[in-house]
C-alpha positions in Angstrom: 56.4 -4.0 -60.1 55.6 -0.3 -60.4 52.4 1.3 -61.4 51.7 3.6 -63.8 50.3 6.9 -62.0 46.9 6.5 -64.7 46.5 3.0 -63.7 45.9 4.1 -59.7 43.8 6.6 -60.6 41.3 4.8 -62.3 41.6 1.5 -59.6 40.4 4.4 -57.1 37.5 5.5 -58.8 36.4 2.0 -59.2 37.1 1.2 -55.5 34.9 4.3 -55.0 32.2 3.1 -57.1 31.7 -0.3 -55.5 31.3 2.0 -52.3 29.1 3.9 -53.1 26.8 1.1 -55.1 27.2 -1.0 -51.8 26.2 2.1 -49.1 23.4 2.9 -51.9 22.1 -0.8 -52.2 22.0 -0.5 -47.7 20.1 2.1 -47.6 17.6 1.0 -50.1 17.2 -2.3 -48.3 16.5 0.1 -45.2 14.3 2.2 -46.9 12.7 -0.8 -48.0 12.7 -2.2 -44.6 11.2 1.1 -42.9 8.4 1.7 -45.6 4.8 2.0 -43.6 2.3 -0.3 -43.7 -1.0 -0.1 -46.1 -3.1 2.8 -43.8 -5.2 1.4 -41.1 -9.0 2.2 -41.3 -10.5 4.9 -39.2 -12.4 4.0 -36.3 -15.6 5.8 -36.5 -19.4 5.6 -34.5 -22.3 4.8 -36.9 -26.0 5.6 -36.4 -28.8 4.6 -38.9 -31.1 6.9 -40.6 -34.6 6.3 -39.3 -38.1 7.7 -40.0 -39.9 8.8 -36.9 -42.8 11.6 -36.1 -40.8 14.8 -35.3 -42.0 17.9 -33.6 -42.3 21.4 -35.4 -40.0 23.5 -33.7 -39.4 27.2 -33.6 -36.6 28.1 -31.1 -35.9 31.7 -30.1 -34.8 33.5 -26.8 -36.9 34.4 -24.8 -36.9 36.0 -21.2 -38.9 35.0 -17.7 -41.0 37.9 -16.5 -42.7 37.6 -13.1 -47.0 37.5 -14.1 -47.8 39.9 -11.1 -45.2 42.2 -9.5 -46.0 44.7 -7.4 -43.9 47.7 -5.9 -45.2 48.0 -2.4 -45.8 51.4 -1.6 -47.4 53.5 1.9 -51.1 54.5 1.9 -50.6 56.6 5.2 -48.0 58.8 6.7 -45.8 57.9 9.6 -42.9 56.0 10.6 -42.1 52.6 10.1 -41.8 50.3 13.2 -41.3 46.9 12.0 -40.6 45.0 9.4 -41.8 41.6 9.7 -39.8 39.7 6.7 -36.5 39.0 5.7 -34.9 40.3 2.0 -35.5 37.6 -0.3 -38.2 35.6 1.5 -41.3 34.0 0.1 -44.1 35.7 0.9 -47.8 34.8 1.2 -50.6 36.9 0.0 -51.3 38.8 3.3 -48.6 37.9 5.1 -47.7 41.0 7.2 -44.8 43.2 5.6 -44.4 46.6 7.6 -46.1 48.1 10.4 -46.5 52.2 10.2 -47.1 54.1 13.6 -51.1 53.2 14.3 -51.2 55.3 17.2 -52.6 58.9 15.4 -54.9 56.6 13.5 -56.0 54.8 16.8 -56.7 57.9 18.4 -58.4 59.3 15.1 -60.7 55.9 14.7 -61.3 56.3 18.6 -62.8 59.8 18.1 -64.5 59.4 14.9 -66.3 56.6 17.4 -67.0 58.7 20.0 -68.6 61.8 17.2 -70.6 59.1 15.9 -72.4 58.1 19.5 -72.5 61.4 20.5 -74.7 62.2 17.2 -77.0 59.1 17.1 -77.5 60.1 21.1 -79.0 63.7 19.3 -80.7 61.6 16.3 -82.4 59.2 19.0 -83.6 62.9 21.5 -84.6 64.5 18.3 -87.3 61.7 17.4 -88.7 61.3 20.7 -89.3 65.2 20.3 -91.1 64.7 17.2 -92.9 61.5 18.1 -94.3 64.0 21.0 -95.0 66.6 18.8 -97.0 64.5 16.4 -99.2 63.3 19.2 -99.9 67.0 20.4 -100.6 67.9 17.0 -103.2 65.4 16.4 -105.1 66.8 19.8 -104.3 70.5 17.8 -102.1 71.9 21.2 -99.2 72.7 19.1 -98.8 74.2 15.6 -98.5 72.3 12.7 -95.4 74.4 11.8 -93.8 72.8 15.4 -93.8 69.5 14.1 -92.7 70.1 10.7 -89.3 71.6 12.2 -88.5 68.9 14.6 -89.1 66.6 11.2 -86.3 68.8 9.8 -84.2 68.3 12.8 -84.3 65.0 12.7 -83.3 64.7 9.3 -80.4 66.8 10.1 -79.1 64.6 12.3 -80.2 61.4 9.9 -77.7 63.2 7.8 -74.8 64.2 10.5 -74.7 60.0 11.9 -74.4 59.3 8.4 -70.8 61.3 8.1 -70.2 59.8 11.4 -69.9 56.4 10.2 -67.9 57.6 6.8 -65.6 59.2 9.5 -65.4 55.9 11.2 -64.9 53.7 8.1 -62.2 56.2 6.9 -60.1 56.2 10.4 -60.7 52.3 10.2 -59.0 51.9 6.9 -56.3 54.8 7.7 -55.6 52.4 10.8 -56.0 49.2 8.8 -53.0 50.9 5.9 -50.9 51.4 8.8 -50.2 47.5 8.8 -48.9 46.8 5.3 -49.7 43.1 4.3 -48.1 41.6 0.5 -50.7 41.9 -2.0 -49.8 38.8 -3.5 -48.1 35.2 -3.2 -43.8 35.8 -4.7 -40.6 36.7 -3.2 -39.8 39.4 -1.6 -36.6 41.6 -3.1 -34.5 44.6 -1.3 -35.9 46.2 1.7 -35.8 49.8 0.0 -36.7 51.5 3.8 -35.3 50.3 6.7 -37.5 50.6 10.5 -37.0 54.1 11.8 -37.8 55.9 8.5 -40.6 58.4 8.1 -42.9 57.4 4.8 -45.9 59.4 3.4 -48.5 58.7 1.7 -48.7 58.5 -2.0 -44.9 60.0 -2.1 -44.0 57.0 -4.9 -41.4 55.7 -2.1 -41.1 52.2 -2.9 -40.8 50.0 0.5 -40.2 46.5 -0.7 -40.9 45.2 -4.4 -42.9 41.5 -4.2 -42.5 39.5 -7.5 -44.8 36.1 -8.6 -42.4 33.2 -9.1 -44.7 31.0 -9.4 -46.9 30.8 -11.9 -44.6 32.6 -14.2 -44.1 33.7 -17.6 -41.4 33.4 -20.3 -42.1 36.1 -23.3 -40.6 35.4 -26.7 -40.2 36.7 -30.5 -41.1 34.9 -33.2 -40.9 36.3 -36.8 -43.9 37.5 -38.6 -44.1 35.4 -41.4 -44.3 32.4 -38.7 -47.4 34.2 -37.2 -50.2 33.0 -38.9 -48.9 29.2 -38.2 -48.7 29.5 -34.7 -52.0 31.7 -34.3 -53.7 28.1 -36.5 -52.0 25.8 -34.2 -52.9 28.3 -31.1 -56.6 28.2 -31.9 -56.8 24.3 -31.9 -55.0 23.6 -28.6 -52.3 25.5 -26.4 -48.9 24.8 -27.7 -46.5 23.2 -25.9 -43.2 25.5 -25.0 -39.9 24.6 -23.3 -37.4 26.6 -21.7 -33.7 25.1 -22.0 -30.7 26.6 -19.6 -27.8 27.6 -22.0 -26.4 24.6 -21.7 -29.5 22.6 -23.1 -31.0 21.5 -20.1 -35.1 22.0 -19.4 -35.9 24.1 -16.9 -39.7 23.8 -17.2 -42.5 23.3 -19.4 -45.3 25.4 -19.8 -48.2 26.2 -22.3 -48.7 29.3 -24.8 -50.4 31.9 -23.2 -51.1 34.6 -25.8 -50.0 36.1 -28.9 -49.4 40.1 -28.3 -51.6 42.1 -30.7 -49.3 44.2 -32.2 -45.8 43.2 -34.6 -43.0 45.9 -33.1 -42.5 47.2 -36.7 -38.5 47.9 -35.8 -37.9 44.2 -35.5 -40.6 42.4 -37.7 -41.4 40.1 -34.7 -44.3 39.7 -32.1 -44.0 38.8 -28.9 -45.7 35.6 -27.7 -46.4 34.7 -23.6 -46.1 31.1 -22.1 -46.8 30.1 -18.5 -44.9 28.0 -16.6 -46.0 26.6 -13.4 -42.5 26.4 -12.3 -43.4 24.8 -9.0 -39.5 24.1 -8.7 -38.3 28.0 -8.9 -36.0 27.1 -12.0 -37.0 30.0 -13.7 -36.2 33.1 -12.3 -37.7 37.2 -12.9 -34.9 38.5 -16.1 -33.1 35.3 -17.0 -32.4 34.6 -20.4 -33.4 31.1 -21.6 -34.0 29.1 -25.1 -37.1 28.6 -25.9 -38.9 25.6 -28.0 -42.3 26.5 -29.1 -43.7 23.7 -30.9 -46.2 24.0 -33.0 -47.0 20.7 -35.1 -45.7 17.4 -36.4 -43.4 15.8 -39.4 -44.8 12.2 -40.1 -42.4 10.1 -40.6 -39.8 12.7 -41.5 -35.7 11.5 -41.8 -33.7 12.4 -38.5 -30.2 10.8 -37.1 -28.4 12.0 -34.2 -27.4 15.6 -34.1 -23.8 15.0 -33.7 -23.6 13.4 -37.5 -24.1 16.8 -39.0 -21.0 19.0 -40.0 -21.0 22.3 -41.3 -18.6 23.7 -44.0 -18.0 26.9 -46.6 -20.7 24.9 -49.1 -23.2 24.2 -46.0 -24.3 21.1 -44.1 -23.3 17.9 -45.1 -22.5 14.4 -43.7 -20.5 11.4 -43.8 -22.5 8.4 -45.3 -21.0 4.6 -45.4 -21.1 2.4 -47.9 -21.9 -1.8 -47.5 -17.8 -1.9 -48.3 -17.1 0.9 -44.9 -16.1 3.2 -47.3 -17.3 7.3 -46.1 -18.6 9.6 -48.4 -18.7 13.0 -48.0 -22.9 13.8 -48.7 -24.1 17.5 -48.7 -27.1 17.7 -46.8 -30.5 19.9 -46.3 -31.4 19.9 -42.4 -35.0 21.4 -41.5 -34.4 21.7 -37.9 -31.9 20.4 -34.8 -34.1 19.6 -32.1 -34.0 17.2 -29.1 -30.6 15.6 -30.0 -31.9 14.9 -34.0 -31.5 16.1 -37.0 -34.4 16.1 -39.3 -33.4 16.0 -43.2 -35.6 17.2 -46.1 -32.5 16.1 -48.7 -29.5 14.3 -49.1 -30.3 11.2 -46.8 -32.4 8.2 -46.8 -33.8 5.8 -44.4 -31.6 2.7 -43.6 -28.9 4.6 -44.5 -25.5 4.5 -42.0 -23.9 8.1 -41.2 -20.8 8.8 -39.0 -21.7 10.3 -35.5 -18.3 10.6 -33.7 -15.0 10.4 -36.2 -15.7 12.7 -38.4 -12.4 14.9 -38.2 -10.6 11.8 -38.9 -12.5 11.8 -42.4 -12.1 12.6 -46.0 -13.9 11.6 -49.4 -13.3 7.8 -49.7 -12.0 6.5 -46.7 -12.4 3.3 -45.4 -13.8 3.3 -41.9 -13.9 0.7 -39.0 -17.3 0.7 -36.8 -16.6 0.3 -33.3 -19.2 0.7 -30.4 -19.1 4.7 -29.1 -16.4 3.7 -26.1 -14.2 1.6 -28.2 -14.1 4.9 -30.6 -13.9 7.3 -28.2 -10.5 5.6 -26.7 -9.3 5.2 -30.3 -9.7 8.8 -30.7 -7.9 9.6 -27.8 
């Protein structure tokens, strides 16, 4: 039988049809088949919002300045003929540092000595004369006039022992400069003048430069309008101060010192001193540390670890969770960040659950699973 040309065209597009229906009705089924799962919750590490006593804390930068140093200069000309101490040493107040030539002030000493003998030799012949002369006056043989010289004489000669024995005390300390002990306990820096070189006295030539390490003192700014607070705390007790390494670690603790008596106008600051004891040599002359001065205490004020605290365009906020592990997005108000806490004047209260470690994973609404920190931490990864 023949077909009509119209017929064949239309049991094409019908053959074409069931195609497509069928290829469209796969790929459904696949789509179908391929469609994700509901999402899985978040893992997350929770930490509970307690109420503890919390330091008042005002942090600033401060710098470690040596209490005593001391640029070690000549008192007497000559050349230097030892050193007896290595760049960099510790150093013991009166430990022996250089030695200047102490022959010329030997010599000087030794003939200052020998002026001074020679002249209480004439003081000791001049009394004997007057003694006599006394004696003869009292049986009238001499003059009166006699004895009242030789009194003179003697008084002369009174006087010329007397600059003796400053001449002797002056070549004993010119001899006693030419060795050239530290003047107090530190370290010793550069050797500026090497043995060999000449030195005078009083030139401003700068032999060695000896620094106190220990104690020592870290000086820091605090703003003026915190200055009468710290100067009421101050007058109670001495306030506690840490010094943290840039990387948050303590290097010592020490004890406010003094408040400097003048606020540096430029800045609006004033500069306050603590001592350290730094019996370990943490702190060094010059470094930069962070300093935590603290100068009272929040009862029972709201804190949770550090770490739970994000920061955004709107400020400081948090992630709570709900009874259901559901996060919401909280803004927060944090009075200070100290030791590993956050202390909270708004937005969180006690007993309540926050997200430590997960919150990048987060958004408003979320449902989150707790997990212990290294369960969450390997999630994360």
């Amino acid at each position: 039988m023949r077909v009509r040309p119209r017929s064949a065209l239309i049991i094409v597009i019908v053959a074409a049809a069931a195609f497509a229906g069928a290829l469209y009705a796969r790929r459904s089924s696949e789509v179908v088949e391929r469609r994700p799962p509901a999402e899985a919750a978040v893992p997350v590490v929770a930490a509970t919002v307690a109420r503890k006593d919390a330091p008042i804390v005002i942090r600033a930068l401060g710098t470690v300045q040596s209490i005593q140093t001391v640029n070690v200069q000549s008192r007497v000309n000559g050349q230097v003929m030892q050193a007896f101490f290595k760049q960099g040493q510790a150093v013991k107040k009166g430990d022996p540092l250089f030695l200047i030539d102490p022959r010329p002030y030997q010599a000087a000493l030794d003939q200052a000595q020998a002026q001074l003998e020679h002249d209480q030799a004439l003081v000791a012949e001049a009394k004997t004369d007057l003694t006599r002369y006394q004696k003869l006056e009292t049986e009238n043989s001499i003059a009166q006039q006699k004895t009242q010289d030789q009194a003179f004489v003697v008084q002369q000669d009174e006087g010329t022992v007397k600059l003796d024995q400053a001449n002797v005390e002056n070549a004993k300390l010119n001899l006693e400069y030419a060795h050239i002990d530290s003047p107090v306990t530190g370290v010793a820096g550069v050797m500026a003048v090497d043995p060999g070189n000449y030195v005078g006295a009083g030139a401003g030539a700068t032999l060695v430069t000896i620094n106190q390490i220990s104690p020592i003192y870290v000086t820091f700014p605090v703003p003026q309008t915190e200055l009468s607070e710290v100067s009421a705390a101050q007058k109670k007790a001495p306030l506690d101060v840490s010094a943290l390494s840039q990387d948050g670690k303590t290097l010592g603790e020490g004890k406010l010192t003094f408040i400097n008596n003048q606020v540096v106008a430029t800045t609006g600051t004033v500069a306050l001193y603590a001592t350290f004891p730094n019996d370990n040599e943490a702190l060094w002359p010059g470094e930069f540390v962070t300093v935590d001065l603290a100068v009272g205490m929040r009862k029972d004020a709201l804190t949770a670890p550090v770490e739970s605290v994000m920061s955004g365009p709107e400020g400081d906020y948090v992630y709570t969770i709900s009874a259901d592990n559901i996060a919401r997005r909280v803004p927060v108000l944090v009075a200070a960040r100290q030791n590993g806490l956050a202390v909270f004047t708004k937005g969180v209260s006690a007993g309540e659950r926050v997200v430590v470690n997960g919150q990048y994973n987060l958004a408003n609404g979320v449902k989150v699973a707790i997990e212990p920190p290294k369960a969450a931490a390997s999630a994360a990864r």
